[in-house]
C-alpha positions as CSV (number, residue, x, y, z in Angstrom):
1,X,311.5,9.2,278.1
2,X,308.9,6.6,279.2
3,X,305.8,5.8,276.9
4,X,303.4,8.0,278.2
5,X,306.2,11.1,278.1
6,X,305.4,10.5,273.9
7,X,302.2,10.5,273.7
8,X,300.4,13.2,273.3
9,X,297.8,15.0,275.6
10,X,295.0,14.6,274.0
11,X,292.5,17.3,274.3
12,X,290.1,14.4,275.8
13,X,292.1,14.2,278.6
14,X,292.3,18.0,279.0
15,X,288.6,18.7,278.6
16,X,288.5,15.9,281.5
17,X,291.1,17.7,283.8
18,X,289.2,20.7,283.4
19,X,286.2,19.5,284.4
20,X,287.1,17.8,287.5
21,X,288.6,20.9,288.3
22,X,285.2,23.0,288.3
23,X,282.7,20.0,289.2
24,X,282.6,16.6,290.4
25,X,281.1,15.0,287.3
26,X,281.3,16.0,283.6
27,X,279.7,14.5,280.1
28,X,282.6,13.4,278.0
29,X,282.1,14.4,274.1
30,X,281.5,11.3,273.3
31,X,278.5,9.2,274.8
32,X,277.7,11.8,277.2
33,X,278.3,9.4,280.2
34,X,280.2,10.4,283.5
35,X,284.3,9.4,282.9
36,X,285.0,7.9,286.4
37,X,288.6,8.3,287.9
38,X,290.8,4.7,288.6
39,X,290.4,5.3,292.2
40,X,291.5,3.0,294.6
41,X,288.6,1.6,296.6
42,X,285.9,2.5,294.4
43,X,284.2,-0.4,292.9
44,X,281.3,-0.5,290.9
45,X,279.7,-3.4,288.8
46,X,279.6,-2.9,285.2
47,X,276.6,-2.0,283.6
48,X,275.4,-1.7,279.8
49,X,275.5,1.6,279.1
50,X,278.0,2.8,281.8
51,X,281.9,3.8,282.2
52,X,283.0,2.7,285.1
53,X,286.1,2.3,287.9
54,X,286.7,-1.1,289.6
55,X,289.0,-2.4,292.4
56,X,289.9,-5.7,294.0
57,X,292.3,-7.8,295.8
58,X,294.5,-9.8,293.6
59,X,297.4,-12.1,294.4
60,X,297.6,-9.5,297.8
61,X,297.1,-6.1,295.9
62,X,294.7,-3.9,295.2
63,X,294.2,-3.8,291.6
64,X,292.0,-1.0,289.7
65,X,290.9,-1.1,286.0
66,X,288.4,1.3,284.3
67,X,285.4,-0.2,281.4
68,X,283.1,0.8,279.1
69,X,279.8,-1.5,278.0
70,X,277.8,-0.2,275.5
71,X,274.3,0.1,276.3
72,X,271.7,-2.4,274.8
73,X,273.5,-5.6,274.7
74,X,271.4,-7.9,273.2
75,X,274.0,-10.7,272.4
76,X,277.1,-12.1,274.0
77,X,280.0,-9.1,273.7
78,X,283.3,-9.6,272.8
79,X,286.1,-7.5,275.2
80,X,288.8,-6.0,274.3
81,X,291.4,-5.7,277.1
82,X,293.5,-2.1,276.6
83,X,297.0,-2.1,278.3
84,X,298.2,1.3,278.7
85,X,302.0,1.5,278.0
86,X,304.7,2.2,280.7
87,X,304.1,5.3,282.6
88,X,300.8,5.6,281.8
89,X,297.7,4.2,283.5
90,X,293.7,3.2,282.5
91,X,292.4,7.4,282.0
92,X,295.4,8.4,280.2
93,X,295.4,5.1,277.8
94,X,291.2,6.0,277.6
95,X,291.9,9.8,277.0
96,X,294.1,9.3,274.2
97,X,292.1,6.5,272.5
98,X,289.0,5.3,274.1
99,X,287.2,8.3,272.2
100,X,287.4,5.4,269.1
101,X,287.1,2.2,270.8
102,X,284.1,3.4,272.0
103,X,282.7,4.7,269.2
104,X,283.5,1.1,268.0
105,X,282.5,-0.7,270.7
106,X,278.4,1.0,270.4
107,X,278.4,0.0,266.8
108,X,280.0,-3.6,267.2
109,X,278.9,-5.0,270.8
110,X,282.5,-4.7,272.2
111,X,283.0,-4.6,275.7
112,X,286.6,-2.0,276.4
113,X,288.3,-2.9,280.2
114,X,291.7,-0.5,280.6
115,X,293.6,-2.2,283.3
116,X,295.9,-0.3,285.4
117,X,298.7,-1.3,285.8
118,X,301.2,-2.2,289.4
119,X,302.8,1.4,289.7
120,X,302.1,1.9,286.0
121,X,303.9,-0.8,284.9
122,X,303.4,-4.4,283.6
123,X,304.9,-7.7,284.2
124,X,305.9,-8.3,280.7
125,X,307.7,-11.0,278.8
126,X,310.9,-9.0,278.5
127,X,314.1,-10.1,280.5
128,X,315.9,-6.9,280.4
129,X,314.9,-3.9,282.6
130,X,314.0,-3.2,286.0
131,X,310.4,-2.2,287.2
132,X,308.2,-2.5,290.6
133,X,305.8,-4.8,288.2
134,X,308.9,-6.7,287.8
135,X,310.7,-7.0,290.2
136,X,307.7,-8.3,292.5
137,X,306.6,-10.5,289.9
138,X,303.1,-9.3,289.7
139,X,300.1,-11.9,288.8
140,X,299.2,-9.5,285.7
141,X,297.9,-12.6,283.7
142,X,295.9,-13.7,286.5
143,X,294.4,-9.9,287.5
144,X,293.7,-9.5,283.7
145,X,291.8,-13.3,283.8
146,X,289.7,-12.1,286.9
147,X,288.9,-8.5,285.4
148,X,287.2,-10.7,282.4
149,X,285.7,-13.5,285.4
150,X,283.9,-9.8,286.7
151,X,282.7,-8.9,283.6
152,X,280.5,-11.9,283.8
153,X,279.6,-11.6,287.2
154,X,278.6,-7.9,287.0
155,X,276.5,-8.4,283.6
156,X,275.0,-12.0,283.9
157,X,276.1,-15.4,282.6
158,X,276.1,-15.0,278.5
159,X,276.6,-11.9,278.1
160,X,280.0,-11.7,277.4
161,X,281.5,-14.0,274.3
162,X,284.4,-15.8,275.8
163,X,285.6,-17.0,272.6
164,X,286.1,-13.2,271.4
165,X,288.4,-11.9,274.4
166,X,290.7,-9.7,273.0
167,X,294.5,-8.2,274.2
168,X,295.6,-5.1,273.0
169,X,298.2,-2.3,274.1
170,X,300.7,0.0,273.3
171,X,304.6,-0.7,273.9
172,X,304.9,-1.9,276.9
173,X,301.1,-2.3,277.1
174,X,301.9,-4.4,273.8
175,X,304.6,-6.5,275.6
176,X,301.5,-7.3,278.3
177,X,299.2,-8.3,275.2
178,X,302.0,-10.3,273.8
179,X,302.1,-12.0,277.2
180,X,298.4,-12.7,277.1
181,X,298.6,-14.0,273.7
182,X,301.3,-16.4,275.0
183,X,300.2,-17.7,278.5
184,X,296.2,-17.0,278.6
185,X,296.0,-18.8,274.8
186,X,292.5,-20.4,276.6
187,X,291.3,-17.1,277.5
188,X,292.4,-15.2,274.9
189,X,292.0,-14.9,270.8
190,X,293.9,-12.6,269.2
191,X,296.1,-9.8,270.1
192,X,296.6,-6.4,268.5
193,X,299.9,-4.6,269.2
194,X,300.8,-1.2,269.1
195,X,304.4,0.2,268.8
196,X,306.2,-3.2,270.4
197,X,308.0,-5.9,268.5
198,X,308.6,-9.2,270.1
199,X,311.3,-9.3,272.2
200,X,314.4,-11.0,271.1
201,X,314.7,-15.1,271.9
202,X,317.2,-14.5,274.6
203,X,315.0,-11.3,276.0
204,X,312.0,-13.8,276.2
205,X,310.5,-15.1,279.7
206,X,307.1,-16.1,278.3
207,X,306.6,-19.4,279.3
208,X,304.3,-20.9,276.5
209,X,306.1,-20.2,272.6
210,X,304.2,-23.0,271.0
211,X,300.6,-22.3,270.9
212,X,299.3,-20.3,267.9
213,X,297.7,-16.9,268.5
214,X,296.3,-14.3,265.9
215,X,299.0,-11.1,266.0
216,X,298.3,-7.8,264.3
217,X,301.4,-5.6,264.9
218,X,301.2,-2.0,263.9
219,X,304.7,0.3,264.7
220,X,306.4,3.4,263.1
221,X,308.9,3.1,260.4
222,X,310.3,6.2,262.2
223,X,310.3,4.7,266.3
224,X,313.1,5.7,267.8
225,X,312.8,4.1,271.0
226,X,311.4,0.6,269.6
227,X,313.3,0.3,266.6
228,X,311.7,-1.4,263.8
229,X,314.8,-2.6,262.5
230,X,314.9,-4.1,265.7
231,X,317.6,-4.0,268.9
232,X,317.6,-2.3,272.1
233,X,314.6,-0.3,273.5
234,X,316.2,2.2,276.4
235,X,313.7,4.7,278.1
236,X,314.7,7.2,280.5
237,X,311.8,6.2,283.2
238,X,312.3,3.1,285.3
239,X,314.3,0.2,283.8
240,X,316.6,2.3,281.0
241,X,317.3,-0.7,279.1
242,X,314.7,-3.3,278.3
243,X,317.1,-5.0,276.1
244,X,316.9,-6.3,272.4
245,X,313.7,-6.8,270.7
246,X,313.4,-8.5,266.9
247,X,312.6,-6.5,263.9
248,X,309.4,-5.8,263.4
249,X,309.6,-8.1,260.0
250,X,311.5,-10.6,261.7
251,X,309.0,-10.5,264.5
252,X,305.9,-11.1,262.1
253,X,307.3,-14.2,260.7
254,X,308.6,-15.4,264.0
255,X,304.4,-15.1,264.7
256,X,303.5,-16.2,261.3
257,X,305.9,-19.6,262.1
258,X,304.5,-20.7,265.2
259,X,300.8,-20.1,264.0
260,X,301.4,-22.0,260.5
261,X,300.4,-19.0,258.6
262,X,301.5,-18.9,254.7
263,X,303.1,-15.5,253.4
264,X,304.6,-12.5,253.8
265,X,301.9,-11.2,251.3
266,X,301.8,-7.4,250.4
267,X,298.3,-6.3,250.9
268,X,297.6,-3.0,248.8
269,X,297.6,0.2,251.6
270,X,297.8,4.0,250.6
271,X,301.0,5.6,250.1
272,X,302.0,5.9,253.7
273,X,301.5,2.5,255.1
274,X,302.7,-0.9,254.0
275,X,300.6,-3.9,255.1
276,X,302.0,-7.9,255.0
277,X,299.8,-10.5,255.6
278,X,300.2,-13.9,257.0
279,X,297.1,-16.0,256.4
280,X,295.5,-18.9,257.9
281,X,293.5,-20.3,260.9
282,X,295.7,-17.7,262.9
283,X,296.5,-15.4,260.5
284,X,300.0,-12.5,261.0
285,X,299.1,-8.8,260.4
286,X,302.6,-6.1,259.9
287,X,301.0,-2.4,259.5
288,X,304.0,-0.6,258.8
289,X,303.2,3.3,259.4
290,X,305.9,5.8,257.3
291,X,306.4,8.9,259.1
292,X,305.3,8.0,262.4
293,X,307.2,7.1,265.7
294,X,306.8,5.6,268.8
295,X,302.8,6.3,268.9
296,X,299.1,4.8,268.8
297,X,299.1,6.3,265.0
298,X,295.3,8.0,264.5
299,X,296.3,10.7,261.7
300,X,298.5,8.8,259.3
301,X,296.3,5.5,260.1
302,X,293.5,4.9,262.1
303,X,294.8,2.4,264.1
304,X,291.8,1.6,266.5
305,X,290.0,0.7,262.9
306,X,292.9,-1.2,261.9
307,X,292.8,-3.2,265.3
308,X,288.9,-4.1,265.7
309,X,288.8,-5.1,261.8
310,X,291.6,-7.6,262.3
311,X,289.8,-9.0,265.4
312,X,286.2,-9.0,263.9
313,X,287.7,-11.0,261.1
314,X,289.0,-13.5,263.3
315,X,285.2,-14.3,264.8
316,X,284.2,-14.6,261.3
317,X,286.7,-17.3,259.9
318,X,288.1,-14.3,257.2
């Protein structure tokens, strides 16, 4: 099963189906603004206080993403880049979670872009595993570079904080933020990673595994498809195996090595989660979720807090 086969349909998405379905706009219950489909062709600029779909041309595709900007942006925003996870796409990433990172993004000035992805998949870091994204070698560094480039265009010089750009995705969406975190380390300044350990050394294509770079890595104890005791991840979408990853320990302090961070310290955590910390200039983050499998966990942790807290923290030396 590919990553969006295990996630569940969250009644967002349904309430969104349904609407399409009887009209061709609909309030979302959250924010009340119109939830634009990823079309291809349809391009609007981005605008505080406004969802909305984008297209353009890059490295000879047509690429699409989806945002949200908060309204009343009265000081540079930080963006946070959301990869969906193989399978998926920009809505179904958004219907699943966006409902928080929105809510998160009005209180905190946070810009939220959902790229889609090349056939809904990414050109990750892992060597293993076969997909269009792949297998064409698609500029997703670059398109995810120029997404940010547009943000600025659309909403005026300033207005986005370009020293509090953001990656974040689940599984293979996480793979794509790892990449970021490796191979945009100018653009980008901290990563948050959902269900995805590192991939093992000789799994690894990332180019760049010498820069620092700020990792928060949250998984199931119970992920069956991305093991947390680490080894091979096989889906039963496109590219069955996408070979050996680390464990999810291992793959902390592999961070926590490059970026010169001191630890593994237990942080205290209720009963059902076990947090490690790595501390430093660019700090390691394990969240370690009991009972929970390959998913963005929101009952048994709130991940999307977990995720903007660890980020905020970074802007603010903590």
């Amino acid at each position: 099963m590919d990553d969006a086969g295990r996630r569940p349909l969250s009644l967002l998405l349904l309430l969104a189906i349904a609407c399409l379905t009887l009209v061709t706009s609909c309030a979302t219950p959250y924010g009340g603004l119109r939830d634009p489909q990823p079309a291809p062709g349809v391009d609007q600029p981005a605008e505080a206080g406004s969802r909305g779909t984008h297209t353009m041309t890059h490295d000879g595709l047509e690429r699409t993403w989806l945002t949200y900007v908060p309204a009343g942006l009265d000081e540079p925003a930080a963006v946070v880049l959301m990869f969906h996870g193989s399978g998926d796409d920009a809505l179904g990433i958004r219907g699943w979670v966006g409902s928080y990172f929105e809510r998160i993004a009005d209180e905190h000035n946070v810009i939220i872009a959902y790229p889609n992805g090349h056939q809904f998949n990414w050109n990750e870091c892992r060597r293993e595993g076969r997909w269009p994204a792949k297998d064409n070698n698609v500029d997703d560094v670059g398109f995810a570079r120029a997404i940010v480039d547009r943000l600025e265009t659309d909403l005026g010089r300033g207005a986005i904080d370009r020293d509090r750009v953001f990656a974040s995705g689940y599984s293979s969406g996480g793979h794509m933020a790892m990449r970021m975190g490796r191979e945009a380390d100018d653009l980008i300044s901290g990563i948050a990673v959902v269900s995805a350990n590192p991939p093992a050394p000789d799994n690894q294509t990332c180019r760049d595994q010498s820069s620092p770079m700020p990792a928060l890595f949250i998984t199931g104890v119970q992920d069956s498809v991305n093991p947390y005791e680490g080894g091979e991840v096989r889906v039963s979408g496109p590219g069955g195996s996408r070979g050996m990853v680390m464990s999810a320990d291992a793959g902390a302090q592999w961070y926590a090595d490059v970026n010169h961070a001191s630890g593994p310290r237990p942080v205290a955590s209720p009963a059902s989660v076990r947090i490690t910390d790595w501390t430093g200039d660019h700090p390691v983050r394990l969240v370690a979720v009991e009972n929970e499998g390959h998913n963005f966990p929101l009952s048994t942790h709130h991940a999307p807090n977990e995720i903007w807290q660890f980020l905020d923290a970074l802007s603010h030396g903590q």
